[in-house]
Biopython code that builds the backbone (N, CA, C, O; Angstrom):
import numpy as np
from Bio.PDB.StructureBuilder import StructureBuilder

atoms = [
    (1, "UNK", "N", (9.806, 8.311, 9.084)),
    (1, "UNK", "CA", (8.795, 9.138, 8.464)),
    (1, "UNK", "C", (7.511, 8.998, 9.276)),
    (1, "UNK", "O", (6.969, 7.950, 9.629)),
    (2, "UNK", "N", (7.151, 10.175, 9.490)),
    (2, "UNK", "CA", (5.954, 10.604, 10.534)),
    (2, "UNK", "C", (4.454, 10.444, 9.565)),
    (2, "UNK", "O", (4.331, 11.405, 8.805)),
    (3, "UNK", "N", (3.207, 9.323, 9.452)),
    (3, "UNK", "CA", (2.394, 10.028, 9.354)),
    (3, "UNK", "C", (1.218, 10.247, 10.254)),
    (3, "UNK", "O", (0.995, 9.451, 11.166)),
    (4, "UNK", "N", (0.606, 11.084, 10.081)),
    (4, "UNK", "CA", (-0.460, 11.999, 10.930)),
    (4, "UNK", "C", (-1.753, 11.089, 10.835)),
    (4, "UNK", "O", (-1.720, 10.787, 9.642)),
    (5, "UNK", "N", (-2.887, 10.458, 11.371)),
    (5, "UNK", "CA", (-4.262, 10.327, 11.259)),
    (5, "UNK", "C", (-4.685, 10.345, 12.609)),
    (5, "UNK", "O", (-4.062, 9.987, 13.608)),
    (6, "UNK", "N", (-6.222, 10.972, 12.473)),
    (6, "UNK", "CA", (-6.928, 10.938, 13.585)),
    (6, "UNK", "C", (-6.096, 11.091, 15.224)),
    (6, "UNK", "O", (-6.461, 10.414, 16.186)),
    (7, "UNK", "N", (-4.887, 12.152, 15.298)),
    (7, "UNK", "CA", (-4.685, 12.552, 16.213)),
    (7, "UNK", "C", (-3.624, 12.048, 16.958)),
    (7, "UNK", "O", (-3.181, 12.426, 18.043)),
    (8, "UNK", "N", (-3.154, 10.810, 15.957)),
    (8, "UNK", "CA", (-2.444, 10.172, 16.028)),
    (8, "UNK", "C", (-0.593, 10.003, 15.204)),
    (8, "UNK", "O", (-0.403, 9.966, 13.988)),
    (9, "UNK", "N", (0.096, 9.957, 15.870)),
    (9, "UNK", "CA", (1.539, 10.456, 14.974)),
    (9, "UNK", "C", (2.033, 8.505, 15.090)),
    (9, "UNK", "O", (2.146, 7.701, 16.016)),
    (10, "UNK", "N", (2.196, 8.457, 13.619)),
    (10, "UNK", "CA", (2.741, 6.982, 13.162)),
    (10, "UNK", "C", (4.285, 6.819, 12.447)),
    (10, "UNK", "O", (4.516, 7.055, 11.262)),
    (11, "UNK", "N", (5.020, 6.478, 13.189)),
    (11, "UNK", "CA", (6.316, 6.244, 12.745)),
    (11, "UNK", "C", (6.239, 4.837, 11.174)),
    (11, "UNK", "O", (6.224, 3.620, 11.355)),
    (12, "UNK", "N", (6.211, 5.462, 9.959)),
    (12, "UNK", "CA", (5.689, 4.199, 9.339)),
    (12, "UNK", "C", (7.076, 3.350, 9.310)),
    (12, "UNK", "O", (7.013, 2.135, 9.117)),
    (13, "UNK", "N", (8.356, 4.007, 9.506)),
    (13, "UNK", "CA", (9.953, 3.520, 9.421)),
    (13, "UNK", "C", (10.070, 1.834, 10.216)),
    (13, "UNK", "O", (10.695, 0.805, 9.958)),
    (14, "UNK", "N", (8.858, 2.370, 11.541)),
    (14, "UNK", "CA", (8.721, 1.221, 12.190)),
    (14, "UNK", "C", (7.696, -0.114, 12.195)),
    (14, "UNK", "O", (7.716, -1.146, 12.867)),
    (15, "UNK", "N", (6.925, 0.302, 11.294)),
    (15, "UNK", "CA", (5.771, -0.682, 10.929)),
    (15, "UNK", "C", (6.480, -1.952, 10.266)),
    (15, "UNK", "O", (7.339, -1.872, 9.388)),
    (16, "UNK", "N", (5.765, -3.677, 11.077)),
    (16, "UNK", "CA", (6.275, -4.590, 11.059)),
    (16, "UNK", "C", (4.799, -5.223, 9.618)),
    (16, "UNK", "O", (4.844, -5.899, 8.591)),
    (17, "UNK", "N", (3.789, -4.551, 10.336)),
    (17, "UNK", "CA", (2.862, -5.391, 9.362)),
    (17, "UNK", "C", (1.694, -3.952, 9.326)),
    (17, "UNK", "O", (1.551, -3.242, 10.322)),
    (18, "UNK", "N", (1.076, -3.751, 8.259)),
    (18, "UNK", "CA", (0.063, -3.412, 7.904)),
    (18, "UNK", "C", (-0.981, -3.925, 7.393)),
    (18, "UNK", "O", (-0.654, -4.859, 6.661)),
    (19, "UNK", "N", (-2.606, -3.690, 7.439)),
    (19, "UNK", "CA", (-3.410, -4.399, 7.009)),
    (19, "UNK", "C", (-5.084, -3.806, 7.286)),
    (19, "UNK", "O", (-5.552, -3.537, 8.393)),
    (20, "UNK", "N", (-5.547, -3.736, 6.427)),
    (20, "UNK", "CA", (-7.345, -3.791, 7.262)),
    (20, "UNK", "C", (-7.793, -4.787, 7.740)),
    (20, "UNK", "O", (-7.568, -5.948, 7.400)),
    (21, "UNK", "N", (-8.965, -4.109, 9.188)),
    (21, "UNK", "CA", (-9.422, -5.675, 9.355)),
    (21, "UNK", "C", (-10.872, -4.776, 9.502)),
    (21, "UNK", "O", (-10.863, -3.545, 9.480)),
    (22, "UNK", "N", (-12.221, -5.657, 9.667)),
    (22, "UNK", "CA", (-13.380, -4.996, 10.518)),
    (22, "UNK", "C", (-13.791, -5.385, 11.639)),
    (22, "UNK", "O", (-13.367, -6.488, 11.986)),
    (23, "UNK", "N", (-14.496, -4.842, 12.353)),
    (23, "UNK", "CA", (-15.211, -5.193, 13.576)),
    (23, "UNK", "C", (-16.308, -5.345, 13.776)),
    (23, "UNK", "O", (-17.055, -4.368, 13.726)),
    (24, "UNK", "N", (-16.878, -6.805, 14.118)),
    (24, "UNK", "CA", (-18.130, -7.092, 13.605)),
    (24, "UNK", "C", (-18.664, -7.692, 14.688)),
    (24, "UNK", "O", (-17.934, -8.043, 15.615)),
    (25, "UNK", "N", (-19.945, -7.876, 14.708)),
    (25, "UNK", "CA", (-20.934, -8.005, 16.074)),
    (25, "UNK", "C", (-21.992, -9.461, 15.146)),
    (25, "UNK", "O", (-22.712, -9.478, 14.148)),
    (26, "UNK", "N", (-21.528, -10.531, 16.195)),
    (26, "UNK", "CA", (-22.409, -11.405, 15.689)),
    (26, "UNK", "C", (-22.675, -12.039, 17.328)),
    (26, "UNK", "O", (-21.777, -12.130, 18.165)),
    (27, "UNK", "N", (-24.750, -12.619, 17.645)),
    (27, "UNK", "CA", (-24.238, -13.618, 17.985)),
    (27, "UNK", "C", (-24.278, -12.566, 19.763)),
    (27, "UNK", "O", (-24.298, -13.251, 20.787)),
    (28, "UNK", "N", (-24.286, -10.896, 19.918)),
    (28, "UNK", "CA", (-24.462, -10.342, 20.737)),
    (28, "UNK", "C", (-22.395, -10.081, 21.054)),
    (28, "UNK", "O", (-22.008, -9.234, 21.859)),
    (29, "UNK", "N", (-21.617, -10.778, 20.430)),
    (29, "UNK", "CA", (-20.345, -10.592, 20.740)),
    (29, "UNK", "C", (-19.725, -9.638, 19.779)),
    (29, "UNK", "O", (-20.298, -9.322, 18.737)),
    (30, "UNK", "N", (-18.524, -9.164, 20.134)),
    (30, "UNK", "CA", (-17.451, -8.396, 19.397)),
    (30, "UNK", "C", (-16.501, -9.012, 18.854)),
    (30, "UNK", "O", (-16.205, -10.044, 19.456)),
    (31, "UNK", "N", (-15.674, -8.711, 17.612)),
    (31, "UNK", "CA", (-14.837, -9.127, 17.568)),
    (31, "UNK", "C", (-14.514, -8.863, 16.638)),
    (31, "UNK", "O", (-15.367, -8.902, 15.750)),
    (32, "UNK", "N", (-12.530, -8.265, 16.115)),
    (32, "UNK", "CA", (-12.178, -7.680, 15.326)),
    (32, "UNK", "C", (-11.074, -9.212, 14.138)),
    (32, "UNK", "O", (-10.227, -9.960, 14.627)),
    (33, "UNK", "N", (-11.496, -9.205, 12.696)),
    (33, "UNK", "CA", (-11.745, -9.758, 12.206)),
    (33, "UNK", "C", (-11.230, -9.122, 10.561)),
    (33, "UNK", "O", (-11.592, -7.998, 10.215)),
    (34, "UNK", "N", (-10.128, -10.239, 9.406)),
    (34, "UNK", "CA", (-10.567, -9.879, 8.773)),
    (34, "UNK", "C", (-11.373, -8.918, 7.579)),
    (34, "UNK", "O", (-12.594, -9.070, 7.583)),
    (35, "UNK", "N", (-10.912, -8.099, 6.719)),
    (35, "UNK", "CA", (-11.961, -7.865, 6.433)),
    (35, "UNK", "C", (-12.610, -8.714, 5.034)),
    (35, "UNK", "O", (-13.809, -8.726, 4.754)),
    (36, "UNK", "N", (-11.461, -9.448, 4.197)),
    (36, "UNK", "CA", (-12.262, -10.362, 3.833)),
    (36, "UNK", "C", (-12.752, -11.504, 4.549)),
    (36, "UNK", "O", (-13.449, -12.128, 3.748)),
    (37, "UNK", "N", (-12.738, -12.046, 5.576)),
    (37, "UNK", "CA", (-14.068, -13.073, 6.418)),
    (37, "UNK", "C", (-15.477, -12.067, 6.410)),
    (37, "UNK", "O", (-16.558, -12.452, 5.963)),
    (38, "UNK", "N", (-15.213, -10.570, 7.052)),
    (38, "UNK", "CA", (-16.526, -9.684, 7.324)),
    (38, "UNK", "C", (-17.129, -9.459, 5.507)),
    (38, "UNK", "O", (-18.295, -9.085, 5.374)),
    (39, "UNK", "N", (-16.311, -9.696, 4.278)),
    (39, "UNK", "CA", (-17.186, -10.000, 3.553)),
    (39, "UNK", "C", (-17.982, -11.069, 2.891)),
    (39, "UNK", "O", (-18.979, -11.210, 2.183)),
    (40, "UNK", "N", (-17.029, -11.758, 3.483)),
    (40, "UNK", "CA", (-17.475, -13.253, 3.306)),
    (40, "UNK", "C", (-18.527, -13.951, 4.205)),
    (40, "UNK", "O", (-19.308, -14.824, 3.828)),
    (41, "UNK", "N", (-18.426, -13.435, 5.449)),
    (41, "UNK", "CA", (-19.953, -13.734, 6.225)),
    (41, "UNK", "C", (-20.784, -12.440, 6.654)),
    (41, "UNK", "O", (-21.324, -12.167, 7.726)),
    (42, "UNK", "N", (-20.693, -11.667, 5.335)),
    (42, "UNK", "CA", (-21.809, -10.652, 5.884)),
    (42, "UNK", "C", (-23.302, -10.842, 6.196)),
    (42, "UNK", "O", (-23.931, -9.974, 6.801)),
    (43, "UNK", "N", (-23.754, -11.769, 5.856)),
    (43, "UNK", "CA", (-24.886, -12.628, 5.511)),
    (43, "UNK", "C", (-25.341, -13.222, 7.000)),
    (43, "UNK", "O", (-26.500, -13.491, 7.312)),
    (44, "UNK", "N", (-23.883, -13.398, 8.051)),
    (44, "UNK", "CA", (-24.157, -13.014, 9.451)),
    (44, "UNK", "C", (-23.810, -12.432, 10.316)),
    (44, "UNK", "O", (-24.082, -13.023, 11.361)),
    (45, "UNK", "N", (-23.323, -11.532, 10.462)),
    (45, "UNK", "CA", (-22.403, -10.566, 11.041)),
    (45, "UNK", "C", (-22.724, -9.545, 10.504)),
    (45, "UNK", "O", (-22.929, -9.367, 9.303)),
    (46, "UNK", "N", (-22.830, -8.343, 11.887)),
    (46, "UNK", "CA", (-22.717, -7.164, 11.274)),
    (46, "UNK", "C", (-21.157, -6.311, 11.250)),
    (46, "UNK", "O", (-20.148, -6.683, 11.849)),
    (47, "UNK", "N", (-21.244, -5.500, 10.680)),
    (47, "UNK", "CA", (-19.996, -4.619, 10.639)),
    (47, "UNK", "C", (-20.459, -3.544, 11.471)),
    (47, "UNK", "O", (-21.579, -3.036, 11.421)),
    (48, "UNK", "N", (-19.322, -3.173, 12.397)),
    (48, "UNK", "CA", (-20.040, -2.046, 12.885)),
    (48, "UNK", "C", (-18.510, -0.857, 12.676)),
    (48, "UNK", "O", (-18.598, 0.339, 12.957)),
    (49, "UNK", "N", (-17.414, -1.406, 12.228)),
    (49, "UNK", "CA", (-16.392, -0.517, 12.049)),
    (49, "UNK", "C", (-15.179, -1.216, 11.208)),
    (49, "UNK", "O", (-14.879, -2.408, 11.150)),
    (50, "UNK", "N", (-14.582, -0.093, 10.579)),
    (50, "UNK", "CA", (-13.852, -0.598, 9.408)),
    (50, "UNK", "C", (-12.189, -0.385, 10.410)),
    (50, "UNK", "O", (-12.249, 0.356, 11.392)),
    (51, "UNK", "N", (-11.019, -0.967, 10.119)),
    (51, "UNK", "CA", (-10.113, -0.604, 10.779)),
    (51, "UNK", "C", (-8.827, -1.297, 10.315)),
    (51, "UNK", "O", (-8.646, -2.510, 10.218)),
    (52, "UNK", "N", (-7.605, 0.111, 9.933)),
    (52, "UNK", "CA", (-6.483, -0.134, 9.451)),
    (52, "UNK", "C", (-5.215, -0.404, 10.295)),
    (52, "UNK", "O", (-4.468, 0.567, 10.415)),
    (53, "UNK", "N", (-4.949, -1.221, 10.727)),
    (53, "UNK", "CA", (-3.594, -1.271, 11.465)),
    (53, "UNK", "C", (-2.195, -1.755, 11.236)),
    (53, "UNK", "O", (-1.641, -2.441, 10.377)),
    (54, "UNK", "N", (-1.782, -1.042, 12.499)),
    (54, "UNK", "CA", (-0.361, -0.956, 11.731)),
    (54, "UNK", "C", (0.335, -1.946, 13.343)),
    (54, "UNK", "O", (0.021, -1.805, 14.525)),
    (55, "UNK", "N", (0.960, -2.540, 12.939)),
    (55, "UNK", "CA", (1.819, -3.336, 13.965)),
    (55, "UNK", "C", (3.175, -2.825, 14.137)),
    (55, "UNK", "O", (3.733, -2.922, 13.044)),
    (56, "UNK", "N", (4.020, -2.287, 15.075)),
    (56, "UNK", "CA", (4.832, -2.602, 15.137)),
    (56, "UNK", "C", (6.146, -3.185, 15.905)),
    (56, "UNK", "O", (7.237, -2.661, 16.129)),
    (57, "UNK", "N", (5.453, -4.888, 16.326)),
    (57, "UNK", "CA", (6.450, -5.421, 17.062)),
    (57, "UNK", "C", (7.026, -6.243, 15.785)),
    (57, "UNK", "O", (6.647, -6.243, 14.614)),
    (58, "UNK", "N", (8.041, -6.921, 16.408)),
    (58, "UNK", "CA", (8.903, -7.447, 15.138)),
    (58, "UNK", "C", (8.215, -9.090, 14.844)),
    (58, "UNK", "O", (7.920, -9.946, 15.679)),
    (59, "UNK", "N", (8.137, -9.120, 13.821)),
    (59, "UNK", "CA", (7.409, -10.462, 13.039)),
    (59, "UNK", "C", (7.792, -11.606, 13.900)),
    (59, "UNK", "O", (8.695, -11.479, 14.727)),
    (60, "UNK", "N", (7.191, -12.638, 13.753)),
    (60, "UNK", "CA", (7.104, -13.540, 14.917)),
    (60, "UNK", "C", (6.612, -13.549, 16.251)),
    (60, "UNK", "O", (6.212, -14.564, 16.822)),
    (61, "UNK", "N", (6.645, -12.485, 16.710)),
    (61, "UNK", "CA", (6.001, -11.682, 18.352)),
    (61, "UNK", "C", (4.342, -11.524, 17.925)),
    (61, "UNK", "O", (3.638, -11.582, 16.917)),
    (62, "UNK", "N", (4.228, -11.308, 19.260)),
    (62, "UNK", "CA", (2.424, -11.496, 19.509)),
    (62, "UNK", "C", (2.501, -9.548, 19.185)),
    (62, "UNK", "O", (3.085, -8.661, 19.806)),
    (63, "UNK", "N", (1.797, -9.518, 18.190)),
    (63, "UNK", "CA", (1.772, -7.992, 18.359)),
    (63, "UNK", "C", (0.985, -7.074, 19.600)),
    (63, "UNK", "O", (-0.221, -7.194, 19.820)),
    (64, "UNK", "N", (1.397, -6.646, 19.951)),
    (64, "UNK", "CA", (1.527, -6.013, 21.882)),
    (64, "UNK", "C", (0.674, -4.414, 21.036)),
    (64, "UNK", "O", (-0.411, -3.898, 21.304)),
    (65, "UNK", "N", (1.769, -4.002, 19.942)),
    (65, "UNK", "CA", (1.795, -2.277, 20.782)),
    (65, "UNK", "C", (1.700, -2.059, 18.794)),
    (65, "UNK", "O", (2.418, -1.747, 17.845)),
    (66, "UNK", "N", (0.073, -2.548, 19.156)),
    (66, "UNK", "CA", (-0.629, -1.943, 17.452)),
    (66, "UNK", "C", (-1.101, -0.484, 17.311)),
    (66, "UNK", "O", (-1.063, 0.272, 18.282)),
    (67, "UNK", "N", (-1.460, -0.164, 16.340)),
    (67, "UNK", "CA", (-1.977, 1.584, 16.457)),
    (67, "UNK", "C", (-2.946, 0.991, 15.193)),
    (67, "UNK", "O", (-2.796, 0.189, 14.271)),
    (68, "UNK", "N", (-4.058, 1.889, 15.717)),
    (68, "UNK", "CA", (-5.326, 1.209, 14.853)),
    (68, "UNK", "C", (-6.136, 2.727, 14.870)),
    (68, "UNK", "O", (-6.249, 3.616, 15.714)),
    (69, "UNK", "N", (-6.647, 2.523, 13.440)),
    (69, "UNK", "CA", (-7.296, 3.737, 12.910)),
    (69, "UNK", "C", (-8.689, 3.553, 12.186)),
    (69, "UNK", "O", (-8.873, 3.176, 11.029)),
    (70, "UNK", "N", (-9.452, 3.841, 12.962)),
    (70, "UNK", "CA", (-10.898, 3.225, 12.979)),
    (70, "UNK", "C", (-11.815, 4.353, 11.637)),
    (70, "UNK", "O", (-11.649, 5.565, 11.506)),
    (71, "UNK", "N", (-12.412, 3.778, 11.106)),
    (71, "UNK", "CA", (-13.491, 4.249, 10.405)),
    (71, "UNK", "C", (-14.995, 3.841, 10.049)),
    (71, "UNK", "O", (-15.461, 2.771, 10.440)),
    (72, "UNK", "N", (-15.633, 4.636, 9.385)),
    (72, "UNK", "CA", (-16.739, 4.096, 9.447)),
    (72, "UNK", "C", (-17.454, 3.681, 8.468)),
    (72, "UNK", "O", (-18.666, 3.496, 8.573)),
    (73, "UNK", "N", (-16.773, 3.482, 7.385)),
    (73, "UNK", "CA", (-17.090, 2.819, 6.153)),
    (73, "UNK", "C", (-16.138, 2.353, 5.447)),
    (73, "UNK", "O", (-14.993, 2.755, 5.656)),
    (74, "UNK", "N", (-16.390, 1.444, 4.501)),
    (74, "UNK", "CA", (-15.172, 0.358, 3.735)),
    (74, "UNK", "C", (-14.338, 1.594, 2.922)),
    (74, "UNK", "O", (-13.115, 1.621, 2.783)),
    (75, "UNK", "N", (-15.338, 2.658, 2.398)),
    (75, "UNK", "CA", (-14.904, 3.573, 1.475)),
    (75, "UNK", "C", (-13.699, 4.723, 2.128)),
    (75, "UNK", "O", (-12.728, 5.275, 1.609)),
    (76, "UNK", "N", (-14.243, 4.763, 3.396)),
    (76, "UNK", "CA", (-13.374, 5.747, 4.017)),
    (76, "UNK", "C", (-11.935, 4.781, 4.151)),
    (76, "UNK", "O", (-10.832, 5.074, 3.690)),
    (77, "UNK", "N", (-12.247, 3.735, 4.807)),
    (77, "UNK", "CA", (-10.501, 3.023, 4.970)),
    (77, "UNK", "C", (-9.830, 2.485, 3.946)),
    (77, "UNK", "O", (-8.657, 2.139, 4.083)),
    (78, "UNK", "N", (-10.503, 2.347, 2.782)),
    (78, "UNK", "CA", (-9.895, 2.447, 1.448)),
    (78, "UNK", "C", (-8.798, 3.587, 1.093)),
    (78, "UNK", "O", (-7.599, 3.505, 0.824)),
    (79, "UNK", "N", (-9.712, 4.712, 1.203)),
    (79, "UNK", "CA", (-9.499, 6.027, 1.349)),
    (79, "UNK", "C", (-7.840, 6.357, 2.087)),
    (79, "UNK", "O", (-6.815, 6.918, 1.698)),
    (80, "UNK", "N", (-8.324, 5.588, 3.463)),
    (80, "UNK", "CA", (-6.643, 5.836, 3.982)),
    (80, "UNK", "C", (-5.583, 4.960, 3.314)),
    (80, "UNK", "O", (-4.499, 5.445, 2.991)),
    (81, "UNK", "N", (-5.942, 3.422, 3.061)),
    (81, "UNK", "CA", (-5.010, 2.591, 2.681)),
    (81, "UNK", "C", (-4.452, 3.615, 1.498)),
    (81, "UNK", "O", (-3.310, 4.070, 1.568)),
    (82, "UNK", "N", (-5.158, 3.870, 0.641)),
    (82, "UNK", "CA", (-4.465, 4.937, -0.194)),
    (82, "UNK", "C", (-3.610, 5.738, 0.010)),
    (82, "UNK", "O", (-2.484, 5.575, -0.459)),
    (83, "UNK", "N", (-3.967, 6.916, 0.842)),
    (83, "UNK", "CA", (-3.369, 7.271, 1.520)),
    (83, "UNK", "C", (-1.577, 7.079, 1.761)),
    (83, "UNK", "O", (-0.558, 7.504, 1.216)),
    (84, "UNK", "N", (-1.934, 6.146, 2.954)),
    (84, "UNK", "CA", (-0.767, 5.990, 3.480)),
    (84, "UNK", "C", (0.248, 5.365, 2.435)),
    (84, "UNK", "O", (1.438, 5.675, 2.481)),
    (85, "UNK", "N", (-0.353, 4.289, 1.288)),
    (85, "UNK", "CA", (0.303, 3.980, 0.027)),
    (85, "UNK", "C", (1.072, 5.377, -1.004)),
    (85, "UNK", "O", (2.118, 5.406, -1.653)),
    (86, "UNK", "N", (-0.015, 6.430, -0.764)),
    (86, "UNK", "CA", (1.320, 7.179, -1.329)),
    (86, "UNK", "C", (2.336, 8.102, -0.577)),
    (86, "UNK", "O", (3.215, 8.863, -0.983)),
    (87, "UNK", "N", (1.815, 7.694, 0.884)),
    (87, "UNK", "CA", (2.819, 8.221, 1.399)),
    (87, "UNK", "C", (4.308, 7.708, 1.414)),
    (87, "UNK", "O", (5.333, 8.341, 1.160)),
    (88, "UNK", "N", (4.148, 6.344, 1.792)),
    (88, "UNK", "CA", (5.155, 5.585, 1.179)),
    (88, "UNK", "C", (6.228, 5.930, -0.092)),
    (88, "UNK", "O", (7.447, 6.083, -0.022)),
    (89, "UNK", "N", (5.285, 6.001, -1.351)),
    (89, "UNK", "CA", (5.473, 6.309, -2.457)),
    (89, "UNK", "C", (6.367, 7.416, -2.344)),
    (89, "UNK", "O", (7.496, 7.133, -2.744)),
    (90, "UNK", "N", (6.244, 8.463, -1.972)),
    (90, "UNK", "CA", (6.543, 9.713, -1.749)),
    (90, "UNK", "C", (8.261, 10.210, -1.195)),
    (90, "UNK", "O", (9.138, 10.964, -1.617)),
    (91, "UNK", "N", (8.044, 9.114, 0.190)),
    (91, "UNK", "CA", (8.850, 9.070, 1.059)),
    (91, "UNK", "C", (10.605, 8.007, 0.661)),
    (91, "UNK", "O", (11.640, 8.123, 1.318)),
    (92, "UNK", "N", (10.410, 7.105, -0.521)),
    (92, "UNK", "CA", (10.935, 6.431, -0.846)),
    (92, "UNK", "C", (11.118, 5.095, -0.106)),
    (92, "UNK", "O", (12.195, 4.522, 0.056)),
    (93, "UNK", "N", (9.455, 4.526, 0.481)),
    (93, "UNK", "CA", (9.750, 3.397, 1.181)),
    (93, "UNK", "C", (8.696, 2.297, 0.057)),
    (93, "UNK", "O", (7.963, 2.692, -0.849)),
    (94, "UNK", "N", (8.912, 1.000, 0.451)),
    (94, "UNK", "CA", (8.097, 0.206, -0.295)),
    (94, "UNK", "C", (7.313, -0.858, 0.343)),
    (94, "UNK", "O", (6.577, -1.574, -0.335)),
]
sb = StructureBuilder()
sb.init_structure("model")
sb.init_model(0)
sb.init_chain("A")
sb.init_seg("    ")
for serial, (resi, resn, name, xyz) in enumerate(atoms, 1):
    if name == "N":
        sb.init_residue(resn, " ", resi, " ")
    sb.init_atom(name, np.array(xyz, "f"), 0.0, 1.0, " ", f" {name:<3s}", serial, name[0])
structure = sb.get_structure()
């Protein structure tokens, strides 16, 4: 099962792990993170992007060949986690 975001075509049949994380700038560095740590040290870190990914090498492996779907607020990648949750739903996967 194919889904569609941002230009992007996602086999979800093959997804090993899903998850949000953010990307946060502390400190003059980058680094993608979490997104409960980015709420837990918002106090130093900024957020500068919200981001849902999907892994799919097989569990145990260093994930290589992620597909990541960037946004720009907690509300918007909520928005997709939804999303793609009822796509699931839909499709008869769990």
């Amino acid at each position: 099962m194919i889904y569609k975001a941002q230009g992007k075509e996602i086999d979800l049949g093959r997804i090993t792990r899903l998850y949000p994380a953010a990307t946060v700038v502390a400190g003059g560095e980058t680094a993608q993170v979490s997104l409960e740590w980015a709420e837990m040290k918002k106090d130093v870190v900024s957020v500068s992007a919200f981001v849902l990914i999907f892994d799919v090498d097989p569990l145990g492996e260093v994930p290589n060949n992620r597909i990541e779907l960037v946004y720009q607020t907690k509300e918007e990648l909520i928005e997709a986690m939804q999303e793609v949750a009822e796509y699931f739903e839909r499709n008869g996967e769990k």
